[in-house]
N, C-alpha and C positions, 0 to 999 in steps of 0.2 A: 504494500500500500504506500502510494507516494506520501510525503509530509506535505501536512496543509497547512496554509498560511493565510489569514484572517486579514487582509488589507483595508483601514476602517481608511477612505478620506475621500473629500469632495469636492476633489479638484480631478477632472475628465483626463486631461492631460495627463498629471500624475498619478493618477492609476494605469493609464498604458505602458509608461514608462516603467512602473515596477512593476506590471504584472509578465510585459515583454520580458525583463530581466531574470526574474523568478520563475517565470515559465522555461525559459534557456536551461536555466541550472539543474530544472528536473521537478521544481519545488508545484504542486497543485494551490491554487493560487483563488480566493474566494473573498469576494466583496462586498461591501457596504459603504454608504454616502454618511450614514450620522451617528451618532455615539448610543442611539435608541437602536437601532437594527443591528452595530455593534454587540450590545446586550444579548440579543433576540439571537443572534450569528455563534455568538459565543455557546450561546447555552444547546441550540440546537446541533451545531456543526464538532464543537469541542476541536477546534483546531490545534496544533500544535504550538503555533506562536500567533501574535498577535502584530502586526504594526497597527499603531495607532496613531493617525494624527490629534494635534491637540484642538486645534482653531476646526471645531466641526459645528454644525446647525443642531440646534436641539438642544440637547447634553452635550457639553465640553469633552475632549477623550480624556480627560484627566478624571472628570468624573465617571463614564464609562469606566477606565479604568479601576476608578476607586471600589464602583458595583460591582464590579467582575471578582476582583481581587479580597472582597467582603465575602464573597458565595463560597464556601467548603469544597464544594466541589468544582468548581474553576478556579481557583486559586494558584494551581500548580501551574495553568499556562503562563511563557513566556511573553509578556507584553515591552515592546520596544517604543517609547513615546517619540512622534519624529513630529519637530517644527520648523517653519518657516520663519519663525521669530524668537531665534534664541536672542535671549535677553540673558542675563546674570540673574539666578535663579531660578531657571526653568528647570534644569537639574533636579534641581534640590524638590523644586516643586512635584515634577517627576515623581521622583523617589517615594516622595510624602503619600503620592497617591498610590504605588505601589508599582509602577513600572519596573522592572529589571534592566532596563537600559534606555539609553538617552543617545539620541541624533538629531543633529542639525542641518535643516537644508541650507543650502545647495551638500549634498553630500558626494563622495565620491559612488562609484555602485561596488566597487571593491570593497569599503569601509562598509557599506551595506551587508554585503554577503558575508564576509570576515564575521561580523554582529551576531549575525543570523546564526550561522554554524557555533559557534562559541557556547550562546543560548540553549541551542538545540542539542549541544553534545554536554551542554553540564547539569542538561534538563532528564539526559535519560535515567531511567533507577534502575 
């Protein structure tokens, strides 16, 4: 079974851009536009990691994140918070809400993938 990955953002363009890249690599690659179908994705699909943007419609993905990361039984997925607006303390903000990692756009797609694998190989039991 391929690894699935949970692409939460709502920008048309970047989602082609990651899902082209993550589909290259081998990676099953499934989406959502807001941090509410996020939820809904999460609990249904149980992906193995999550990208999530922050700057989403509805629910913020920090707070996605924070719901997801509150449920027993989602908790163990990898969530990677990715923004277009790193600020000083978006990190930390991250963290708070429970992400396991932290990117900033423009990012490289090698710093991406590197991310990914890291998560996914310190994720297995």
């Amino acid at each position: 079974m391929n690894t699935r990955i949970l692409h939460v953002e709502d920008n048309p363009a970047n989602r082609m851009i990651v899902r082209d890249l993550l589909e290259f690599q081998g990676y099953e690659v499934l989406e959502v536009t807001n941090g509410e179908e996020a939820l809904a994705a999460a609990e249904r699909e149980r992906p193995d990691l999550i990208l999530m943007d922050i700057q989403l419609p509805r629910i913020s993905g920090l707070e996605a994140s924070r719901r997801i990361k509150a449920r027993e039984d989602l908790r163990c997925i990898p969530i990677v918070a990715v923004t277009s607006f790193a600020l000083s303390g978006d990190d930390q903000q991250a963290a708070e809400a429970g992400c396991d990692a932290y990117i900033a756009k423009p990012y490289r797609p090698r710093d991406l993938l590197q991310l990914i694998q890291k998560l996914l190989r310190d994720n297995q039991h």
